[in-house]
MINUTI-701884 format. One record per atom (N, C-alpha, C): residue number from 1; residue in three letters; x, y, z; atom name. Coordinates in pm, whole numbers, plus 32768, in hexadecimal, padded with zeros to 4 digits. Layout:
BEGIN
<rec NUM, "ALA", <X, Y, Z>, "CA">;
...
//
This chain:
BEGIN
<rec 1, "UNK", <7CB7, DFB9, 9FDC>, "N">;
<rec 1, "UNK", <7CB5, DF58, 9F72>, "CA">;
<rec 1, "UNK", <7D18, DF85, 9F07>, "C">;
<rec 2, "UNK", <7D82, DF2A, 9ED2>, "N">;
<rec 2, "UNK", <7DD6, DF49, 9E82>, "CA">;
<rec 2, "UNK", <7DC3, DEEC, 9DE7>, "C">;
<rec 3, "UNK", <7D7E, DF15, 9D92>, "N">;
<rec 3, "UNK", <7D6A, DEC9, 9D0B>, "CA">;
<rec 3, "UNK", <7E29, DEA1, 9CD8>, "C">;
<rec 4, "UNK", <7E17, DE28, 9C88>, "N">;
<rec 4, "UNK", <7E98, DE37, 9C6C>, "CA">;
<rec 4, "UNK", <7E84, DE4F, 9BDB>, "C">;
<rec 5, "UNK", <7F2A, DE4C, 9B99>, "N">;
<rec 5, "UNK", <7F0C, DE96, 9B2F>, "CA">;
<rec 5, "UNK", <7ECC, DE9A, 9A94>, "C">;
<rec 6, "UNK", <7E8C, DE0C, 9AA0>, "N">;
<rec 6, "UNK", <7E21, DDC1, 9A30>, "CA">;
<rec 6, "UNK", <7DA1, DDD9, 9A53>, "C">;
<rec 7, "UNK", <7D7E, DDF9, 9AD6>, "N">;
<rec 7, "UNK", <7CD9, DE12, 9B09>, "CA">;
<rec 7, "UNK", <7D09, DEAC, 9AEC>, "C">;
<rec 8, "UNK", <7D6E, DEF0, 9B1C>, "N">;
<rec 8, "UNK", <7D56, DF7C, 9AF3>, "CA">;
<rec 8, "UNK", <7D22, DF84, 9A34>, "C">;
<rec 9, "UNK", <7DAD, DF42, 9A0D>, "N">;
<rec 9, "UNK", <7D8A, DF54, 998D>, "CA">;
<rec 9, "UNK", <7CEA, DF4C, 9935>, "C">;
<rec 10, "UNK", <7CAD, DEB4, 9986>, "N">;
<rec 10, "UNK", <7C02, DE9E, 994F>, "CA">;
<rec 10, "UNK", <7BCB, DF03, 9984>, "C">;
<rec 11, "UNK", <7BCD, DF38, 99EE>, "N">;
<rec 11, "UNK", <7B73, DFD7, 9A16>, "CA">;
<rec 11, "UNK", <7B74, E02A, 99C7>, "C">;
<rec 12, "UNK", <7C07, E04D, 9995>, "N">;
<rec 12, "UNK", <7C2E, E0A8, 9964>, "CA">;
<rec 12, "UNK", <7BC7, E0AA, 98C8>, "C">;
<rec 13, "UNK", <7C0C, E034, 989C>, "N">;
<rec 13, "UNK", <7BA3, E020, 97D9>, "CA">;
<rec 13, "UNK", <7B18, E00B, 9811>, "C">;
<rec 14, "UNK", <7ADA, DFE4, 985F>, "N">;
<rec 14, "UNK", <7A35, DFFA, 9896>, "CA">;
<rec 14, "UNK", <7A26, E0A6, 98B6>, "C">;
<rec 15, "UNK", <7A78, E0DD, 98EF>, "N">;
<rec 15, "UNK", <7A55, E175, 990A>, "CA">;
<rec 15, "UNK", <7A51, E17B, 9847>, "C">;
<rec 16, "UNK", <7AC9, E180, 9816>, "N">;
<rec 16, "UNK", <7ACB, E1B5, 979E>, "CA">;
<rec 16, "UNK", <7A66, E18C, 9747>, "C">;
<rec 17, "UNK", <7A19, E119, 974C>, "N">;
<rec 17, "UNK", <7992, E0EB, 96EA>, "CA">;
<rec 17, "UNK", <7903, E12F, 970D>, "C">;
<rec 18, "UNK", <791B, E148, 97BE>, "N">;
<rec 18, "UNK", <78C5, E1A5, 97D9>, "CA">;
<rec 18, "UNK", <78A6, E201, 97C8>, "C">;
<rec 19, "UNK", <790A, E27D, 9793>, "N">;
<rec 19, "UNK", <78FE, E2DE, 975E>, "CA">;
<rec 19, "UNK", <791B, E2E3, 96F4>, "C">;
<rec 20, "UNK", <790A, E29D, 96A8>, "N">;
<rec 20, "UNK", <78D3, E295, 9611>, "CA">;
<rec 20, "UNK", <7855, E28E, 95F2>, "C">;
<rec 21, "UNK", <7824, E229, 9630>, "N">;
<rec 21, "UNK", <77A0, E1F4, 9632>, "CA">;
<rec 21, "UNK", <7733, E27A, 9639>, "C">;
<rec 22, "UNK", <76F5, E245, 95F6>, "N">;
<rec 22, "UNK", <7667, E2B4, 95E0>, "CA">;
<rec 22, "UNK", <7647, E2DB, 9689>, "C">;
<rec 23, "UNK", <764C, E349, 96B8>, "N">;
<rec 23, "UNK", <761B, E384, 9749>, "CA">;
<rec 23, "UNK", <7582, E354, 974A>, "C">;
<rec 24, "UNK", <7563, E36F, 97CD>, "N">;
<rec 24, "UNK", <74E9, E391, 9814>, "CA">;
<rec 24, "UNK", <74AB, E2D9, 9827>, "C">;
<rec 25, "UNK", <7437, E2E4, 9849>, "N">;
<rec 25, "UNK", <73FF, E25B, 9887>, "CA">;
<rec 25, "UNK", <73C5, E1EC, 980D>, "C">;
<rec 26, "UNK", <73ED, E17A, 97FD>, "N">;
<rec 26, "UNK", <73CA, E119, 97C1>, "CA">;
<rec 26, "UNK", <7336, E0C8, 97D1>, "C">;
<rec 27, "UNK", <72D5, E0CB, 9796>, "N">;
<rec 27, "UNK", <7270, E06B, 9793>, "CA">;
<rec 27, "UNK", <7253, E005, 9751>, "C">;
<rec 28, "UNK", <7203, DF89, 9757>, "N">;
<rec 28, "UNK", <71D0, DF23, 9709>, "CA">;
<rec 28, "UNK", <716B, DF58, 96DF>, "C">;
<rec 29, "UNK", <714F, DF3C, 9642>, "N">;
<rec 29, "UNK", <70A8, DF2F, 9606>, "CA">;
<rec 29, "UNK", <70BF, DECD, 95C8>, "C">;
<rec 30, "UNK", <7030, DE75, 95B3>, "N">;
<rec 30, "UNK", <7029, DE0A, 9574>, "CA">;
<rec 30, "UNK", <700E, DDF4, 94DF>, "C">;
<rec 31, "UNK", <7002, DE90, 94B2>, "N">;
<rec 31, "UNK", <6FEC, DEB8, 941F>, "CA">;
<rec 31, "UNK", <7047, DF0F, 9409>, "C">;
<rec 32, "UNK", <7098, DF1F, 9384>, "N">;
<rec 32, "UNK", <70C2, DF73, 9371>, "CA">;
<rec 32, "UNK", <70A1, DFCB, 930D>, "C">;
<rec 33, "UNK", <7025, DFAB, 92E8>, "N">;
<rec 33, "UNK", <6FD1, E010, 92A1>, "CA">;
<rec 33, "UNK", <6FDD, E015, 920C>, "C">;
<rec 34, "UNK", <7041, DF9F, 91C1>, "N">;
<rec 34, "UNK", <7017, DF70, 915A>, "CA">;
<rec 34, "UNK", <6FD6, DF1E, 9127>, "C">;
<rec 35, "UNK", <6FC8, DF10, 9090>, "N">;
<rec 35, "UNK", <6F5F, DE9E, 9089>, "CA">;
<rec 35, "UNK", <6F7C, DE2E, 90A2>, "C">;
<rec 36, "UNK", <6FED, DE30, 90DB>, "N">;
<rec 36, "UNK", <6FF7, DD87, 9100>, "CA">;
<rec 36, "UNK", <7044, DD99, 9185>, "C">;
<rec 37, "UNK", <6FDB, DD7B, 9215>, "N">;
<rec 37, "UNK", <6FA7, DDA2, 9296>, "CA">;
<rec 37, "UNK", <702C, DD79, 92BF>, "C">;
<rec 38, "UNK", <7086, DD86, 9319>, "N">;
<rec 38, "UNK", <711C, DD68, 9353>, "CA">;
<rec 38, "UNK", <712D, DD9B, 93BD>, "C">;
<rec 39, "UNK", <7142, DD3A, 946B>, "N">;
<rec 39, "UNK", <7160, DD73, 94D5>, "CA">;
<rec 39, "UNK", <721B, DDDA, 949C>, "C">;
<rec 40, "UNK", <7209, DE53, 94E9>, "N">;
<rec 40, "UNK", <727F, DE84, 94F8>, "CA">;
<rec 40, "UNK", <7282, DF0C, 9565>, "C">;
<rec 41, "UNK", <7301, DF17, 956C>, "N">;
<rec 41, "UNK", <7319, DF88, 95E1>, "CA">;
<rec 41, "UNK", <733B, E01A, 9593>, "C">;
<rec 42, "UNK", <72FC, E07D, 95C2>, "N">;
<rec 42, "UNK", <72E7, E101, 95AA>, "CA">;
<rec 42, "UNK", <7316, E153, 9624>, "C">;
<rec 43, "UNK", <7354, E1C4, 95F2>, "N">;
<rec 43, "UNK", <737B, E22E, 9631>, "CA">;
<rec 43, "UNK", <72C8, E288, 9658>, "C">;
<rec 44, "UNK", <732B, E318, 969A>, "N">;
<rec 44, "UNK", <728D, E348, 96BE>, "CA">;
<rec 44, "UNK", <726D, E38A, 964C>, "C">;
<rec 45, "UNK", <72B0, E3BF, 95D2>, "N">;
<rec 45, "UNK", <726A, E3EB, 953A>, "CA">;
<rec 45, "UNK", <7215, E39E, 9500>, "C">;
<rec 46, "UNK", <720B, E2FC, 953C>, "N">;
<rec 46, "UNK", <71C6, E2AE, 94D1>, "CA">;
<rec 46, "UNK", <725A, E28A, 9483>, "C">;
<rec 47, "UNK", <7293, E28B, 9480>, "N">;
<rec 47, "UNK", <7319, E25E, 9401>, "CA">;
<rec 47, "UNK", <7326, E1C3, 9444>, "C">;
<rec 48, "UNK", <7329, E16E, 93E4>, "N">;
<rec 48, "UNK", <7344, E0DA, 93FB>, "CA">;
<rec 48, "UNK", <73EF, E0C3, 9411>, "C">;
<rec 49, "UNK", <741B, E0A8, 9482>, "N">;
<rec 49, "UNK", <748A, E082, 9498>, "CA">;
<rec 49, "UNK", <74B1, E00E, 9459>, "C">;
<rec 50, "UNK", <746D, DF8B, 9469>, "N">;
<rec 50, "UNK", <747B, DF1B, 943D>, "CA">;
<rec 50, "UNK", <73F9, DEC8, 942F>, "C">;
<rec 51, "UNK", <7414, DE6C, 93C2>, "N">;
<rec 51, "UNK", <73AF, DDEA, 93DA>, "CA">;
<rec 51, "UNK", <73D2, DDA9, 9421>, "C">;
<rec 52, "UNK", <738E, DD32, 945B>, "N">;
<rec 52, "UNK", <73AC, DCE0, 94BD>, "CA">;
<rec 52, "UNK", <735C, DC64, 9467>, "C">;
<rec 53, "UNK", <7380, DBF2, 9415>, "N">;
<rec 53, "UNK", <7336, DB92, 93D6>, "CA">;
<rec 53, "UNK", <736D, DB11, 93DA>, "C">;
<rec 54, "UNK", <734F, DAB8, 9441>, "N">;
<rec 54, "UNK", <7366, DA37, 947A>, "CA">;
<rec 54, "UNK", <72EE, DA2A, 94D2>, "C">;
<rec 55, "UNK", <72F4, D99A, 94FD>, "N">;
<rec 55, "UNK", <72A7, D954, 9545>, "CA">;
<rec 55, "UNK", <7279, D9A4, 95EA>, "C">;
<rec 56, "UNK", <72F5, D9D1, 9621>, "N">;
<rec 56, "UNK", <7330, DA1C, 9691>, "CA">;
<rec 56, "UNK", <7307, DA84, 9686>, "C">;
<rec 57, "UNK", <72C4, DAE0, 9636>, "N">;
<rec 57, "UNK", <72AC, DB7C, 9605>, "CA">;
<rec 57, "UNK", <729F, DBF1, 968D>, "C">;
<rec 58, "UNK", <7254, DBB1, 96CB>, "N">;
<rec 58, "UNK", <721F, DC03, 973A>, "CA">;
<rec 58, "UNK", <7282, DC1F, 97AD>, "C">;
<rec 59, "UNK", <72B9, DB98, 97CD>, "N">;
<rec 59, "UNK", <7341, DBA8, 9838>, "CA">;
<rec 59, "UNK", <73B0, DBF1, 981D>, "C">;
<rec 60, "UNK", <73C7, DBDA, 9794>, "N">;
<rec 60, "UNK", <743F, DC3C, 9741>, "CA">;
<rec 60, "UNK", <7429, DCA9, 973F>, "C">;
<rec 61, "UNK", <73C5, DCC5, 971D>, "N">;
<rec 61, "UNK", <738A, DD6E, 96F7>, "CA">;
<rec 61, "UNK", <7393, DDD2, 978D>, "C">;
<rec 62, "UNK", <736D, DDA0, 97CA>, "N">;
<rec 62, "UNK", <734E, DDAA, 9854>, "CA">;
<rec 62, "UNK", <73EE, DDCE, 9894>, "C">;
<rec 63, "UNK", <743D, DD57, 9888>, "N">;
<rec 63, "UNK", <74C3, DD84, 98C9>, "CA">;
<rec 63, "UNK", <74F6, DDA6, 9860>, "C">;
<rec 64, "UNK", <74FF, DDEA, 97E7>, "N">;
<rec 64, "UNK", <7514, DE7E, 978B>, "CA">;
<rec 64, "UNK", <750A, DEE7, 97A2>, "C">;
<rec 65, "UNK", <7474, DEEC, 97D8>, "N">;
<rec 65, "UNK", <743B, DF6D, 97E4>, "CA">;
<rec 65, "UNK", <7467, DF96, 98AD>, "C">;
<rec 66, "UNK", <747B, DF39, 98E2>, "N">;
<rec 66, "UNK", <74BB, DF5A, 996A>, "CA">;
<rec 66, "UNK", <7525, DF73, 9983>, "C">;
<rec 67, "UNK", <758D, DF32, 990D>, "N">;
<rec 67, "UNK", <7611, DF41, 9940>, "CA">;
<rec 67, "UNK", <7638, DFDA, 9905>, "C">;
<rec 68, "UNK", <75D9, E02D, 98D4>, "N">;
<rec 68, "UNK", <7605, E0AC, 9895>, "CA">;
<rec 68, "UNK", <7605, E10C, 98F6>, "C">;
<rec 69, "UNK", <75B9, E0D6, 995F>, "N">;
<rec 69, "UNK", <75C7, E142, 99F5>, "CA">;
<rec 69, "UNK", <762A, E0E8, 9A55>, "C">;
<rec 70, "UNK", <7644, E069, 9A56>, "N">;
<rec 70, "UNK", <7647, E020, 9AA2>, "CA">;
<rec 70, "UNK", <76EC, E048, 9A74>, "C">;
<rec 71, "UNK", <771C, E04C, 9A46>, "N">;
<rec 71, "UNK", <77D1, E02B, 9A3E>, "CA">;
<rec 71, "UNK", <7811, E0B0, 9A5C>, "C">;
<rec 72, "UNK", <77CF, E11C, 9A1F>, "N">;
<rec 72, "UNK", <780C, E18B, 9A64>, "CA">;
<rec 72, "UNK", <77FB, E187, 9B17>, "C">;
<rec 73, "UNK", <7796, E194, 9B53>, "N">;
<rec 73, "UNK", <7779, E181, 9BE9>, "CA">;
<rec 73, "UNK", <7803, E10E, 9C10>, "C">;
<rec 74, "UNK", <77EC, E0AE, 9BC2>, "N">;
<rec 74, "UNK", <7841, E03E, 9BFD>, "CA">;
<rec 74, "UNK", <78D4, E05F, 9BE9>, "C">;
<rec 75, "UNK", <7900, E0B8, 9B9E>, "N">;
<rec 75, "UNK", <7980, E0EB, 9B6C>, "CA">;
<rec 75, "UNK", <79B1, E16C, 9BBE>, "C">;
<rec 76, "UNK", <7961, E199, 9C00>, "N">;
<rec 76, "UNK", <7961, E20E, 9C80>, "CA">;
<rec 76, "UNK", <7971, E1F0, 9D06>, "C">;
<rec 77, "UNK", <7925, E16E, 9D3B>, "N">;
<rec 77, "UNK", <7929, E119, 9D7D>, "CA">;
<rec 77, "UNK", <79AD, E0FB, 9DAB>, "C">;
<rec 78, "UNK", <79CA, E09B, 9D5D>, "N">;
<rec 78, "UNK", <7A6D, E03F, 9D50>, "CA">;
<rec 78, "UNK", <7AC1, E0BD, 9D74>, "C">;
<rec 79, "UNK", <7AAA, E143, 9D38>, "N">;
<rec 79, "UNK", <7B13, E17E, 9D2C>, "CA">;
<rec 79, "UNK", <7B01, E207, 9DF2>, "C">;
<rec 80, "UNK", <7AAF, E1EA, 9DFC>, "N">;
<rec 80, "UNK", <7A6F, E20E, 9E7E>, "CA">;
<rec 80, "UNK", <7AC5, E197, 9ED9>, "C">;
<rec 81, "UNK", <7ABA, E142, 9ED1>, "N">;
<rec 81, "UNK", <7AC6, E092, 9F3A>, "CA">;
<rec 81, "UNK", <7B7A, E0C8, 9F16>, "C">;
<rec 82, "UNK", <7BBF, E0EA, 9EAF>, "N">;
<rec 82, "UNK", <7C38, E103, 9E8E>, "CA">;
<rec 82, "UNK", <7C49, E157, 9EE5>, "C">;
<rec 83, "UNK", <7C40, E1C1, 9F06>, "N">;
<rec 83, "UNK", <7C73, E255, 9F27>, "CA">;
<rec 83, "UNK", <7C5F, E258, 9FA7>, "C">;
<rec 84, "UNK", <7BE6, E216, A006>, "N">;
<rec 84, "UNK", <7C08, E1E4, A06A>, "CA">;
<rec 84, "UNK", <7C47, E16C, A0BC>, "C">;
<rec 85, "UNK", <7C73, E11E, A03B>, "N">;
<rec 85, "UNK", <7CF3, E0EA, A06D>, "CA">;
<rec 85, "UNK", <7D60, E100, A099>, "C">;
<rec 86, "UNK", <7D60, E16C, A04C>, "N">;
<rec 86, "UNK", <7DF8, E1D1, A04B>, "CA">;
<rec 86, "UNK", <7DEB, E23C, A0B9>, "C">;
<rec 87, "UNK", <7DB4, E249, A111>, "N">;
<rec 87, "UNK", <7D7F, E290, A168>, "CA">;
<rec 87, "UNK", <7D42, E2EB, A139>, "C">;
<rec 88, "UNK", <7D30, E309, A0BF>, "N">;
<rec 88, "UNK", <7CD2, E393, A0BE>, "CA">;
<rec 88, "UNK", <7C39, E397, A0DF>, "C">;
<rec 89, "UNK", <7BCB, E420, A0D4>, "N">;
<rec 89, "UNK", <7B5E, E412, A104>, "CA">;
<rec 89, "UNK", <7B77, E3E8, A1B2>, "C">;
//
């Protein structure tokens, strides 16, 4: 598989947001533990990554808190499906 050079480039700024991004695994809670109750996604410290406050809360939150494992894997992947394009592996 050969990305061309605009799909390289979006990999490339997705790798780079990925490792910015706060490490380790993303969860939903439906409180965020102030007095005024708010679904949002948390790291594993308990630290609130984000609110999530629309109609949609739960679906959003949800693919937030997935895509924080989900894009690196998927960014290893592509680049796996790459390298044995090229004959390597």
């Amino acid at each position: 598989m050969t990305l061309s050079p605009t799909d390289q480039s979006r990999l490339a700024e997705l790798e780079r947001l990925a490792e910015r991004a706060t490490p380790g695994e993303w969860e939903v809670v439906s409180d965020n533990g102030t007095m005024i109750p708010q679904p949002c996604v948390i790291d594993k410290y308990q630290t609130i990554i984000c609110n999530v406050l629309e109609d949609n809360w739960d679906a959003n939150a949800r693919l937030i808190a997935a895509s924080r494992s989900a894009i690196p894997w998927l960014i290893q992947w592509v680049r796996r499906l790459e390298k044995e394009g090229e004959g390597g592996e």
